[in-house]
N, CA, C and O atoms as a GROMACS GRO file, in nm:
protein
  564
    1UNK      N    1   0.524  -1.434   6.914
    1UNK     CA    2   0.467  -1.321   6.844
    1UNK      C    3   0.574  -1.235   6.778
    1UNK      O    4   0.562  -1.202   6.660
    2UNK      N    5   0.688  -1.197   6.857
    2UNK     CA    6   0.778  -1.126   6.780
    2UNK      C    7   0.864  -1.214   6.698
    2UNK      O    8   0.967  -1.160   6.656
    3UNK      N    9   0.846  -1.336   6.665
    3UNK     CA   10   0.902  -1.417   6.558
    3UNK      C   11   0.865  -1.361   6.443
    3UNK      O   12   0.935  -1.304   6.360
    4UNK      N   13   0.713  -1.387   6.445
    4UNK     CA   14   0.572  -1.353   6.334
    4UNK      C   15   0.606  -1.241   6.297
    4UNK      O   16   0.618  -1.209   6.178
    5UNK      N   17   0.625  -1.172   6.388
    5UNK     CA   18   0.641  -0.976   6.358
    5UNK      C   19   0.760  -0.972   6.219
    5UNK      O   20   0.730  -0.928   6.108
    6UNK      N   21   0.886  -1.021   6.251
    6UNK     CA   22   0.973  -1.024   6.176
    6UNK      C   23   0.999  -1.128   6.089
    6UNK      O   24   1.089  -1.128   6.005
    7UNK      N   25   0.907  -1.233   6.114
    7UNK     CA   26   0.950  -1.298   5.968
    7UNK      C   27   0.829  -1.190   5.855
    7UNK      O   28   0.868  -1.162   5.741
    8UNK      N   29   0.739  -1.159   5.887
    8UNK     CA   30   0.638  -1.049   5.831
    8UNK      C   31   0.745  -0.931   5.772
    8UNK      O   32   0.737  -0.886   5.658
    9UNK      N   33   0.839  -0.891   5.863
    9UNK     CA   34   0.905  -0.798   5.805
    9UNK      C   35   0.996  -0.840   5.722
    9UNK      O   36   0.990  -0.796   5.607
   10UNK      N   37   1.076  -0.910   5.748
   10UNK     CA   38   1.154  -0.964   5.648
   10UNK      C   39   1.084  -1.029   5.528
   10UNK      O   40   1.154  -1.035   5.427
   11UNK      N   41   0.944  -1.085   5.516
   11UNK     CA   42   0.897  -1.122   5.393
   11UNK      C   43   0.831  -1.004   5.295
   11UNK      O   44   0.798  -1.024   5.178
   12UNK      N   45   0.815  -0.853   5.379
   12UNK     CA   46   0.794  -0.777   5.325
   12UNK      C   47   0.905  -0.706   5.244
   12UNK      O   48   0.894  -0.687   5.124
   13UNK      N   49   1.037  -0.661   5.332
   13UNK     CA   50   1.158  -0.644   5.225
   13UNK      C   51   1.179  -0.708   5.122
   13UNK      O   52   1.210  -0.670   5.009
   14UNK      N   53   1.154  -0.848   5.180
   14UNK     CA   54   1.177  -0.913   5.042
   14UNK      C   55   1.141  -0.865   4.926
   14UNK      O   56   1.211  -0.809   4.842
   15UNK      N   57   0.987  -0.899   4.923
   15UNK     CA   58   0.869  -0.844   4.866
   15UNK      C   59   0.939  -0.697   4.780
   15UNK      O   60   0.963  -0.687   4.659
   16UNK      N   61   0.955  -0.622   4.860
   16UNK     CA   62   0.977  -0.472   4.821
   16UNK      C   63   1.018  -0.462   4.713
   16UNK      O   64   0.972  -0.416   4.608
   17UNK      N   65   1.204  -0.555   4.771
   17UNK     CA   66   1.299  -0.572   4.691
   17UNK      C   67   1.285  -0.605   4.543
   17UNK      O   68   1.346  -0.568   4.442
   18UNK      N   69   1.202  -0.672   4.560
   18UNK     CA   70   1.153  -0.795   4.410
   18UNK      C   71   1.116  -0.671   4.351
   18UNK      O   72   1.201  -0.612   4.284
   19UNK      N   73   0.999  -0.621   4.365
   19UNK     CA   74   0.891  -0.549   4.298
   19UNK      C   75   0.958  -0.445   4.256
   19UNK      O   76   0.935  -0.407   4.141
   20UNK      N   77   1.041  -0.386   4.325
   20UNK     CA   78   1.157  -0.294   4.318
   20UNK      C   79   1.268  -0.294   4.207
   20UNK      O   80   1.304  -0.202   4.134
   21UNK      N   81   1.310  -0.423   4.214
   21UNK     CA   82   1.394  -0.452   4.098
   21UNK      C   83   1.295  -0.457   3.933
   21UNK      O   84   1.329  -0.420   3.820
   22UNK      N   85   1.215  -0.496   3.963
   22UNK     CA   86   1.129  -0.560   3.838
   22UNK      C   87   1.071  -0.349   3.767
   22UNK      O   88   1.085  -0.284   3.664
   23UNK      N   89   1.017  -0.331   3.883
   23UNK     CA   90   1.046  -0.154   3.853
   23UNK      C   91   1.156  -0.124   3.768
   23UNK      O   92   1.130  -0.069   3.661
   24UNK      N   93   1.263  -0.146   3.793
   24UNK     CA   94   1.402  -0.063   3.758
   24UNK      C   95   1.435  -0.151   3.613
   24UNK      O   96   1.493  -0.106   3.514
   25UNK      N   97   1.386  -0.277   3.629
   25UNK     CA   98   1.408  -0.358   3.470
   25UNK      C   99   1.330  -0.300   3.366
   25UNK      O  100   1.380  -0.275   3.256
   26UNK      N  101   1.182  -0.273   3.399
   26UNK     CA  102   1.101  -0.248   3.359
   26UNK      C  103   1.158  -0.098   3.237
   26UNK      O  104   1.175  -0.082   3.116
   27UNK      N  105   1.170  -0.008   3.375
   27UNK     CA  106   1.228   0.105   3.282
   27UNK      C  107   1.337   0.084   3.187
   27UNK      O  108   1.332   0.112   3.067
   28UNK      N  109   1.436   0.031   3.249
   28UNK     CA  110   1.550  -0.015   3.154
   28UNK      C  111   1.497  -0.072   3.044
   28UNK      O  112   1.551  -0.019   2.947
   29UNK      N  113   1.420  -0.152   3.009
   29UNK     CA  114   1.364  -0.226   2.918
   29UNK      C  115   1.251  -0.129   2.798
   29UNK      O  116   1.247  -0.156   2.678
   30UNK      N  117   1.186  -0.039   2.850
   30UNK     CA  118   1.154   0.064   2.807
   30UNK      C  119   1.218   0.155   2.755
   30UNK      O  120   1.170   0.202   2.651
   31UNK      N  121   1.367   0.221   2.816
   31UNK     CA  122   1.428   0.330   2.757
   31UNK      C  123   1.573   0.238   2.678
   31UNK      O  124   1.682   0.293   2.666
   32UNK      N  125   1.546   0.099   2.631
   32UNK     CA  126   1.605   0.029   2.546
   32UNK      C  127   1.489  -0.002   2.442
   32UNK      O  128   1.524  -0.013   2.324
   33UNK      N  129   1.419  -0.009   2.459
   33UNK     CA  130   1.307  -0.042   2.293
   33UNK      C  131   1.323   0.111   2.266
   33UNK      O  132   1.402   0.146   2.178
   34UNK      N  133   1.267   0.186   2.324
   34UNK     CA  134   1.267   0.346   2.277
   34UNK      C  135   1.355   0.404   2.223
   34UNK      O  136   1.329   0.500   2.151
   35UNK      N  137   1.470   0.364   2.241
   35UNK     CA  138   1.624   0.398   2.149
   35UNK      C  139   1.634   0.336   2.020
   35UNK      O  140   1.663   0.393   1.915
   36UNK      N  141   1.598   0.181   2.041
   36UNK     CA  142   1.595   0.123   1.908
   36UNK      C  143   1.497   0.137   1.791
   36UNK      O  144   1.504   0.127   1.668
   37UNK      N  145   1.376   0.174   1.908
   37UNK     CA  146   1.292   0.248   1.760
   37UNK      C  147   1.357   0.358   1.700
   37UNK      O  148   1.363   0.369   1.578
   38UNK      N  149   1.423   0.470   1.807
   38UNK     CA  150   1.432   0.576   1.738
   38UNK      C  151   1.604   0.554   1.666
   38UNK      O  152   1.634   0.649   1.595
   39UNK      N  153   1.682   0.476   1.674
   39UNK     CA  154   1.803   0.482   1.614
   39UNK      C  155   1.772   0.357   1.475
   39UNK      O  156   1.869   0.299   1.427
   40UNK      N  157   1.607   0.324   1.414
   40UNK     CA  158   1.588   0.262   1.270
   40UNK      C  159   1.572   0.409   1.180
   40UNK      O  160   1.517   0.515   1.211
   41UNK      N  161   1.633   0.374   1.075
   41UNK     CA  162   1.688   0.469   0.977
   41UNK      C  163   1.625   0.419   0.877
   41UNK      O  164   1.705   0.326   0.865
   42UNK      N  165   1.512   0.391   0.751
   42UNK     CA  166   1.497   0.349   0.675
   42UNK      C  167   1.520   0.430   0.545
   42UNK      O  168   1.468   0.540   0.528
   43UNK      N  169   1.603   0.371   0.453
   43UNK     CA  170   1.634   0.460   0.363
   43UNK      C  171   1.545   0.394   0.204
   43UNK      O  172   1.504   0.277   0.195
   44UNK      N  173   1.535   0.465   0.129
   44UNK     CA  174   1.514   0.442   0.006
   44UNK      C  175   1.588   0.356  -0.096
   44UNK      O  176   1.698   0.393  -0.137
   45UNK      N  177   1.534   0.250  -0.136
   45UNK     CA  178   1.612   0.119  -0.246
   45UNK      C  179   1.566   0.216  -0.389
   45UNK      O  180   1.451   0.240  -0.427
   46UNK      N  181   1.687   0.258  -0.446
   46UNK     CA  182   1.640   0.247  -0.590
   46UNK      C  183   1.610   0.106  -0.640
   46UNK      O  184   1.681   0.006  -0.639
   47UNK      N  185   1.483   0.124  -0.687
   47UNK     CA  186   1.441  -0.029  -0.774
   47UNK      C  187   1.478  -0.055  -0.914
   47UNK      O  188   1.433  -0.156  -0.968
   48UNK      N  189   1.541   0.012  -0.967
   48UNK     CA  190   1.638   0.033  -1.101
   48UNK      C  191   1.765  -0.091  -1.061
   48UNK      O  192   1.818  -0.164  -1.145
   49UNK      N  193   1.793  -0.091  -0.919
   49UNK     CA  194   1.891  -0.143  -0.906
   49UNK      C  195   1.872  -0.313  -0.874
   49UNK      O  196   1.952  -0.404  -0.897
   50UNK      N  197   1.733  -0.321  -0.811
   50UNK     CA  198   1.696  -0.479  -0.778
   50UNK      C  199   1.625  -0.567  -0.862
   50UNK      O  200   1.510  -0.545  -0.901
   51UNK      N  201   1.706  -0.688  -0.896
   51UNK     CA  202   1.659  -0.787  -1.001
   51UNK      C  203   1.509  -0.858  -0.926
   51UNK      O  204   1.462  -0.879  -0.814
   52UNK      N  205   1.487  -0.870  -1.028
   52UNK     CA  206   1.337  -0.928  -1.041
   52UNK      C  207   1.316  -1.056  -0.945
   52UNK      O  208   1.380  -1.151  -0.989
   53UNK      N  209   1.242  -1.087  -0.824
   53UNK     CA  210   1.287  -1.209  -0.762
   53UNK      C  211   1.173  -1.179  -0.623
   53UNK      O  212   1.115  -1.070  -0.615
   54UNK      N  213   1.158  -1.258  -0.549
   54UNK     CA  214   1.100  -1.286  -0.399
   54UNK      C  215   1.178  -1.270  -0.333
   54UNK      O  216   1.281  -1.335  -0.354
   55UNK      N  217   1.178  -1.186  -0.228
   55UNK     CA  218   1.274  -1.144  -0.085
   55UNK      C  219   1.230  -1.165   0.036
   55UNK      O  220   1.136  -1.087   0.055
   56UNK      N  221   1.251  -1.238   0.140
   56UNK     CA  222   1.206  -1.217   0.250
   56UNK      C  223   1.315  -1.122   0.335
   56UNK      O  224   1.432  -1.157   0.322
   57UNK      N  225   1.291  -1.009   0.417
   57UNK     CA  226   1.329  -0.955   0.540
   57UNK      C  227   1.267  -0.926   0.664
   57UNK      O  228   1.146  -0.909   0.677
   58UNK      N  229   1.370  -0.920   0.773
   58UNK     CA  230   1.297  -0.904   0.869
   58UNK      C  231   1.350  -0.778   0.934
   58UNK      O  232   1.441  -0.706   0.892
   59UNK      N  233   1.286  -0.766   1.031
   59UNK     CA  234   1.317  -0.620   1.138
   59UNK      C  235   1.282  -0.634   1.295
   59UNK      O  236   1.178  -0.698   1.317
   60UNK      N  237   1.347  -0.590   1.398
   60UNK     CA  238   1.324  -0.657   1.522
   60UNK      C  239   1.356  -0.584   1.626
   60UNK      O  240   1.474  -0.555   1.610
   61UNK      N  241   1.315  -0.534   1.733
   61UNK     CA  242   1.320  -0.449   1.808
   61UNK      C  243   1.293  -0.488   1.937
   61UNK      O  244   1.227  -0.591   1.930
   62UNK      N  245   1.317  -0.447   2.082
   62UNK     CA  246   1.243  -0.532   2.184
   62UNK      C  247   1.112  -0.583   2.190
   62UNK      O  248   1.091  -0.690   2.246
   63UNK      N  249   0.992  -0.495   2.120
   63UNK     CA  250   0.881  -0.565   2.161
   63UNK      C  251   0.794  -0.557   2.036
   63UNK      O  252   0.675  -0.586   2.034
   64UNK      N  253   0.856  -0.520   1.944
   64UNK     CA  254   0.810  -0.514   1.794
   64UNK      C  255   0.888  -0.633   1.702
   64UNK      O  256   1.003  -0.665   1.732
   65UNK      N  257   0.814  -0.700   1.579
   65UNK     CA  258   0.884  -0.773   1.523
   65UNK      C  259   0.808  -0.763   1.387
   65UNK      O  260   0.686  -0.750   1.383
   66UNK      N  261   0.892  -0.770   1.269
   66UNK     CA  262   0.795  -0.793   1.144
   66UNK      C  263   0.895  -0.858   1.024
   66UNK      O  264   1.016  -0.838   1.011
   67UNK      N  265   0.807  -0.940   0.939
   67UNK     CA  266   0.894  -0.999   0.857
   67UNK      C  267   0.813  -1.043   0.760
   67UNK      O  268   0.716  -1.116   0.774
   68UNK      N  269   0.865  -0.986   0.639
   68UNK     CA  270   0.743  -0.967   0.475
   68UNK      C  271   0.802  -1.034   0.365
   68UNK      O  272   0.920  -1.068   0.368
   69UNK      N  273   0.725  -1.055   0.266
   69UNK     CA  274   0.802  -1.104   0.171
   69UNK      C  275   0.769  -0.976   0.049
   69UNK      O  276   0.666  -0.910   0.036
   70UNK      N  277   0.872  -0.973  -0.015
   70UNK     CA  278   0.840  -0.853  -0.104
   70UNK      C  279   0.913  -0.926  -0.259
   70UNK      O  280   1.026  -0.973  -0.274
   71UNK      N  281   0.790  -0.912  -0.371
   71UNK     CA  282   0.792  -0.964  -0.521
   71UNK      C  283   0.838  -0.836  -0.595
   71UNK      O  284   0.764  -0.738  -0.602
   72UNK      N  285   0.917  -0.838  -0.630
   72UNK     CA  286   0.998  -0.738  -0.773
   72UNK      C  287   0.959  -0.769  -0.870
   72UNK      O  288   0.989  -0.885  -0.898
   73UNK      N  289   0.891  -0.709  -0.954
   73UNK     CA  290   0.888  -0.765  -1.108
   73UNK      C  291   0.952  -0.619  -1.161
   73UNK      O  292   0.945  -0.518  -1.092
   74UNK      N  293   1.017  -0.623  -1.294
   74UNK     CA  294   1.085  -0.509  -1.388
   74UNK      C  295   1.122  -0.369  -1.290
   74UNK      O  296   1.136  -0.252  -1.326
   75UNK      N  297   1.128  -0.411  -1.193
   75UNK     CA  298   1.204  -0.268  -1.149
   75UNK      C  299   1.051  -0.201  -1.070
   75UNK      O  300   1.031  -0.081  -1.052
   76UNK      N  301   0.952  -0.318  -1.027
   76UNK     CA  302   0.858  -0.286  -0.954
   76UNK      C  303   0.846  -0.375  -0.858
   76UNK      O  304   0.887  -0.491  -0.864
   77UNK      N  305   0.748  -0.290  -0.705
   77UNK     CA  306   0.730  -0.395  -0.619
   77UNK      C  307   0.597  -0.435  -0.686
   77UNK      O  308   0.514  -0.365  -0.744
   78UNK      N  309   0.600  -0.550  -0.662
   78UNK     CA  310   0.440  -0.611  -0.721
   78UNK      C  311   0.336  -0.620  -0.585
   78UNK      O  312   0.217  -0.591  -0.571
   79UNK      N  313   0.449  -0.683  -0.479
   79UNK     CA  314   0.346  -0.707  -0.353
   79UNK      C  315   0.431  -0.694  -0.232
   79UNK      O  316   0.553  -0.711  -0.233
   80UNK      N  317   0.375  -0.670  -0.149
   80UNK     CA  318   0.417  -0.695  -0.042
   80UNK      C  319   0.385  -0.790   0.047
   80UNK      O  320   0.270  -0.745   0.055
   81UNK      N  321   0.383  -0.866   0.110
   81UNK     CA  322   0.314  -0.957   0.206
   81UNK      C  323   0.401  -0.994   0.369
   81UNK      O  324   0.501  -1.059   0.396
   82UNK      N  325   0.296  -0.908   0.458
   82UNK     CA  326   0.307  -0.900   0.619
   82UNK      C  327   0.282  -1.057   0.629
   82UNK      O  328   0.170  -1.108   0.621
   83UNK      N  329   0.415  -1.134   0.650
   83UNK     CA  330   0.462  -1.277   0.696
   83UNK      C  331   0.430  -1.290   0.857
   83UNK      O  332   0.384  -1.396   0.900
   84UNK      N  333   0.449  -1.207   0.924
   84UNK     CA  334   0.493  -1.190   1.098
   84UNK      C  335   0.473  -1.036   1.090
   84UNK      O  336   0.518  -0.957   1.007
   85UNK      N  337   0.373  -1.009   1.223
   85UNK     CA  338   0.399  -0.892   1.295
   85UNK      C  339   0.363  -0.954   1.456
   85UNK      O  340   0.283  -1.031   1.509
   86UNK      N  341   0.474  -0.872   1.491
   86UNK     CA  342   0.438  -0.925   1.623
   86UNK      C  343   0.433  -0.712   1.717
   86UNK      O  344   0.505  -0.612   1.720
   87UNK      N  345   0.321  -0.749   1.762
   87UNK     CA  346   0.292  -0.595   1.817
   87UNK      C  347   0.183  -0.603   1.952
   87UNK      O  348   0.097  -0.678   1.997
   88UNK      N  349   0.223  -0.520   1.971
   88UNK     CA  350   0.104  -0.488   2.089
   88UNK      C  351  -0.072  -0.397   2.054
   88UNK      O  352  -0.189  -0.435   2.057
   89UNK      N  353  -0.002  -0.266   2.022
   89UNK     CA  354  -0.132  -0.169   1.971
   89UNK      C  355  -0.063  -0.097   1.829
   89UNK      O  356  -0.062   0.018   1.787
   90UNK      N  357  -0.017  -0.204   1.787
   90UNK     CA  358   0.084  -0.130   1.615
   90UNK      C  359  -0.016  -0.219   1.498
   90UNK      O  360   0.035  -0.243   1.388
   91UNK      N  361  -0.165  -0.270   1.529
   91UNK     CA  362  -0.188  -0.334   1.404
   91UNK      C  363  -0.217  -0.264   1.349
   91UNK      O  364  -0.215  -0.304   1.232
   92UNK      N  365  -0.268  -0.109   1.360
   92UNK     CA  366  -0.284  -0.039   1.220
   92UNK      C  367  -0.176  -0.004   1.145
   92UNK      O  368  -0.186   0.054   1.037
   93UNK      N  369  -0.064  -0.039   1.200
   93UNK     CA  370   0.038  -0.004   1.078
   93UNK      C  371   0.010  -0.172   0.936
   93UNK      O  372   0.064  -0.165   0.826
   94UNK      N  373  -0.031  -0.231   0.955
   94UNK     CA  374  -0.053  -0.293   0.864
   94UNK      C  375  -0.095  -0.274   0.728
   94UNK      O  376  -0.102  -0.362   0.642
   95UNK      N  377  -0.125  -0.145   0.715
   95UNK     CA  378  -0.112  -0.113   0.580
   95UNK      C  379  -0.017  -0.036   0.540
   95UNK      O  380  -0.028   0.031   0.437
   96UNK      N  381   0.078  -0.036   0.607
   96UNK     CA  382   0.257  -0.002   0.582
   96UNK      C  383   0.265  -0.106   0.395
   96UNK      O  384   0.260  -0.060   0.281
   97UNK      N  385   0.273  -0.182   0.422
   97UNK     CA  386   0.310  -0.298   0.306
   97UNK      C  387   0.214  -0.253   0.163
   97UNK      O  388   0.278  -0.263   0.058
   98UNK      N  389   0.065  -0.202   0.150
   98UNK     CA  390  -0.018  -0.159   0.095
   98UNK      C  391   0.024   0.009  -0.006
   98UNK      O  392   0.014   0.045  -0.123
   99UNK      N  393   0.069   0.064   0.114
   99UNK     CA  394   0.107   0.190   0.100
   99UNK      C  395   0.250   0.196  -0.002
   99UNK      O  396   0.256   0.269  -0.101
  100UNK      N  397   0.356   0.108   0.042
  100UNK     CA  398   0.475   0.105  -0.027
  100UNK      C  399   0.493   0.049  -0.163
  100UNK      O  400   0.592   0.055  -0.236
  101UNK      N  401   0.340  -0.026  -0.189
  101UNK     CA  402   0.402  -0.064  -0.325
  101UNK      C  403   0.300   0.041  -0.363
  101UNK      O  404   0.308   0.055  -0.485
  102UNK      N  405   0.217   0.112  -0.317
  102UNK     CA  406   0.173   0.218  -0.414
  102UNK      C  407   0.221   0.307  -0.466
  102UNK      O  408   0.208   0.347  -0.582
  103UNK      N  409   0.311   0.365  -0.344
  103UNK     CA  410   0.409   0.460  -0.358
  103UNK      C  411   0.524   0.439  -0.435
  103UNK      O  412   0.586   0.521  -0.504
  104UNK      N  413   0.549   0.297  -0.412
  104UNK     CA  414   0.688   0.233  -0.486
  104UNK      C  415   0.795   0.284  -0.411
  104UNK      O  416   0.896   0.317  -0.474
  105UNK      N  417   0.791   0.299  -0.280
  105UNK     CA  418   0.863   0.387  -0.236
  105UNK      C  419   0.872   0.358  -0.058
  105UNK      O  420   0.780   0.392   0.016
  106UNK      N  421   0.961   0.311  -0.023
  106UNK     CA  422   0.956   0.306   0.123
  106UNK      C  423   0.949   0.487   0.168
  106UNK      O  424   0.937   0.488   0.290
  107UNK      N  425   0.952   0.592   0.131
  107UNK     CA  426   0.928   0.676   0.205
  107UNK      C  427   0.770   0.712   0.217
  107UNK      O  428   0.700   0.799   0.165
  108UNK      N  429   0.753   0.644   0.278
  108UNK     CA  430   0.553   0.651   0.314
  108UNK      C  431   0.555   0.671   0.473
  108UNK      O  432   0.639   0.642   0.558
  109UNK      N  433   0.407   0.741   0.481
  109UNK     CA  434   0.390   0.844   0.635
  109UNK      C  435   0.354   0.706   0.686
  109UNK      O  436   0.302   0.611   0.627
  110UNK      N  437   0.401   0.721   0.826
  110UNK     CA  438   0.407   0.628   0.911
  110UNK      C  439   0.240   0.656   0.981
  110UNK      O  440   0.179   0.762   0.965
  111UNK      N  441   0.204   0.574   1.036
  111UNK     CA  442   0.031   0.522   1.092
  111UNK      C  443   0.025   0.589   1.200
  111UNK      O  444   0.114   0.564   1.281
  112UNK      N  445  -0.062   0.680   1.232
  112UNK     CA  446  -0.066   0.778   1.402
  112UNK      C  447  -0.092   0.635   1.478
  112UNK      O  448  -0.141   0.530   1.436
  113UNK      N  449  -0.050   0.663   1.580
  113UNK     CA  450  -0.074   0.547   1.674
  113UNK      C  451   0.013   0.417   1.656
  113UNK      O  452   0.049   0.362   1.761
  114UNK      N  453   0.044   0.370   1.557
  114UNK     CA  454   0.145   0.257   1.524
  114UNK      C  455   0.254   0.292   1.482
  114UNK      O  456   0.323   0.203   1.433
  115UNK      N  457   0.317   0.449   1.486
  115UNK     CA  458   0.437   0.481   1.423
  115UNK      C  459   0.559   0.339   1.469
  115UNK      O  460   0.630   0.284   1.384
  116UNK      N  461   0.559   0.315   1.564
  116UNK     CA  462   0.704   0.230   1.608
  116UNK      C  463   0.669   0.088   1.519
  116UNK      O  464   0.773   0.042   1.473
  117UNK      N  465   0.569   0.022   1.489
  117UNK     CA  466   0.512  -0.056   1.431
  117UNK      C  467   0.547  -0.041   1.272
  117UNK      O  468   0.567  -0.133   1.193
  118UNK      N  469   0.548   0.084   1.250
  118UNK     CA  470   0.542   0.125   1.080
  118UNK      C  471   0.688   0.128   1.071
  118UNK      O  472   0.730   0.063   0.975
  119UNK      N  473   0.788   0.192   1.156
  119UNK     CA  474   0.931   0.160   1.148
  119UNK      C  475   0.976   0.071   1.097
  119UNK      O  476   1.046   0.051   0.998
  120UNK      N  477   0.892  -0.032   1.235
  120UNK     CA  478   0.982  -0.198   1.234
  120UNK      C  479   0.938  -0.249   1.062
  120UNK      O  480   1.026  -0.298   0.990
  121UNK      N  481   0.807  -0.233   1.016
  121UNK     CA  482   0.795  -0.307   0.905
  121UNK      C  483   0.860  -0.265   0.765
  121UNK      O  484   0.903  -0.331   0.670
  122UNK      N  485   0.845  -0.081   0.799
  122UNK     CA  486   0.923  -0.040   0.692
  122UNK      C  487   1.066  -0.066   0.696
  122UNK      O  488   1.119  -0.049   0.586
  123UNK      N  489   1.163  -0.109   0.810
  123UNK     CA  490   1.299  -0.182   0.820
  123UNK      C  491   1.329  -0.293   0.712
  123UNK      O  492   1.404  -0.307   0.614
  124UNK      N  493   1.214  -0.377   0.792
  124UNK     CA  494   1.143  -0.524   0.712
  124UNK      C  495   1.218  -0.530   0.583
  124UNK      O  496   1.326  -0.577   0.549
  125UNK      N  497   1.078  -0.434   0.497
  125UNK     CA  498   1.066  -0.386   0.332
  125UNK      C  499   1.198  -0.409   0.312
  125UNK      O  500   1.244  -0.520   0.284
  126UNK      N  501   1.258  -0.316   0.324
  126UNK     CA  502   1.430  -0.251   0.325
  126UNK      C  503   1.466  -0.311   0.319
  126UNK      O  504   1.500  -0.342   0.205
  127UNK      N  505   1.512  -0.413   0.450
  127UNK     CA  506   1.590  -0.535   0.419
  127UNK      C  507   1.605  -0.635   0.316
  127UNK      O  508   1.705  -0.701   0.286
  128UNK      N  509   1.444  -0.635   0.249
  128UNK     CA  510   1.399  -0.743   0.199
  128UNK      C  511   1.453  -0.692   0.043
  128UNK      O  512   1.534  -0.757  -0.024
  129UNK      N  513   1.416  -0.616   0.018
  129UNK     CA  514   1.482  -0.507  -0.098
  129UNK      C  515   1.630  -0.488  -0.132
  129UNK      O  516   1.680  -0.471  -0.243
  130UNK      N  517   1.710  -0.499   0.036
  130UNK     CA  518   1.840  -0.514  -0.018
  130UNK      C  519   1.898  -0.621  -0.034
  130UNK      O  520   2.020  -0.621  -0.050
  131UNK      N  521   1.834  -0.725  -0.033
  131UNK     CA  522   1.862  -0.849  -0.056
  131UNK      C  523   1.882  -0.861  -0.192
  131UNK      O  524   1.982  -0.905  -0.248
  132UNK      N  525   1.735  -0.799  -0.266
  132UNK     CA  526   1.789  -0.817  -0.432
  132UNK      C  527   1.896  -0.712  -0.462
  132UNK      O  528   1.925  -0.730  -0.580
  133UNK      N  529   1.958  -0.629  -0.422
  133UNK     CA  530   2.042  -0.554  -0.533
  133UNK      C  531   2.089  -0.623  -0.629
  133UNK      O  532   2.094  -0.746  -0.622
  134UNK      N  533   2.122  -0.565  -0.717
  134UNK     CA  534   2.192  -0.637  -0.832
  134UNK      C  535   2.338  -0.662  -0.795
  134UNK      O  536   2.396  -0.561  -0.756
  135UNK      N  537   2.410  -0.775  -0.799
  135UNK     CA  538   2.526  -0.859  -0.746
  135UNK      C  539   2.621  -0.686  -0.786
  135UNK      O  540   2.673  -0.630  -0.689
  136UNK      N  541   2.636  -0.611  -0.939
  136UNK     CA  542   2.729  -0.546  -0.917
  136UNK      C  543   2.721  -0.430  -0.841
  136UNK      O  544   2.822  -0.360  -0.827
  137UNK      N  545   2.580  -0.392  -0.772
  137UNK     CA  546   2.556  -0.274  -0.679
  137UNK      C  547   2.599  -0.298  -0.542
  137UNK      O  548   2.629  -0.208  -0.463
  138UNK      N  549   2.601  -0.424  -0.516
  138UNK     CA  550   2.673  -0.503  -0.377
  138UNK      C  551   2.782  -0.501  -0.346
  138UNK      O  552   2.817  -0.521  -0.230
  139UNK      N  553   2.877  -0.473  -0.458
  139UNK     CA  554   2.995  -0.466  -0.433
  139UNK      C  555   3.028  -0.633  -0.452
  139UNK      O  556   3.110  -0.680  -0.374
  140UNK      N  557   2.976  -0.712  -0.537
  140UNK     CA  558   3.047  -0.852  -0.519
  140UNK      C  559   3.034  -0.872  -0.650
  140UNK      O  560   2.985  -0.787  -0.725
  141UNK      N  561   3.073  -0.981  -0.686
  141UNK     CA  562   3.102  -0.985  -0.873
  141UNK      C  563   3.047  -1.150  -0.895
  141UNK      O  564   3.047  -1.202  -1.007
   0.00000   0.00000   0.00000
């Protein structure tokens, strides 16, 4: 009986331990997505500067992911197109992509409820945008 007793106890520390650690990852893992949302910076592409062409970019965060293709024609976005979102409760930012070529303008209000979602995609845009600069705005010849 006092075998039982303590292998019981010892399978309960165990136990503890586990659940315990997975606790402490958990947060860690939380107050690491939460930084990376808040340290995306999306800035404004003059489109004066990006040649006419198809871009894909992406954007990526611990538990957010998005990756669009964005059409330039004359110094306009023509389209946007949500390639990949990967989200939990961020699908209303899906009209992030809608909004920016209306605006022409990555500075568009982010979605109540999907703000971290609207980040990652407005990153996306950005990226995808600085892909076209024009070779002499790049700094390369």
């Amino acid at each position: 009986m006092k075998k039982l007793v303590a292998a019981m106890v010892i399978v309960g520390i165990i136990l503890a331990g586990y659940f315990g650690l997975k606790g402490i990852q958990s947060y860690i893992d939380l107050r690491k997505y939460q930084q990376q949302v808040k340290d995306i910076e999306v800035e404004n592409v003059d489109l004066a500067h990006i040649q006419d062409g198809i871009y894909v970019g992406k954007a990526e965060v611990l538990w957010i992911a998005a990756e669009v293709k964005v059409i330039v024609k004359d110094h306009k976005i023509e389209s946007v197109d949500l390639l990949r979102h990967k989200n939990e409760r961020g699908t209303g930012a899906e009209v992030i992509p809608e909004k920016v070529v209306e605006a022409q303008s990555l500075q568009v209000d982010t979605v109540s409820g999907a703000t971290n979602s609207s980040k990652v995609i407005l990153k996306a845009i950005e990226n995808a945008l600085e892909s076209g600069l024009l070779q002499n705005d790049s700094g390369t010849n």
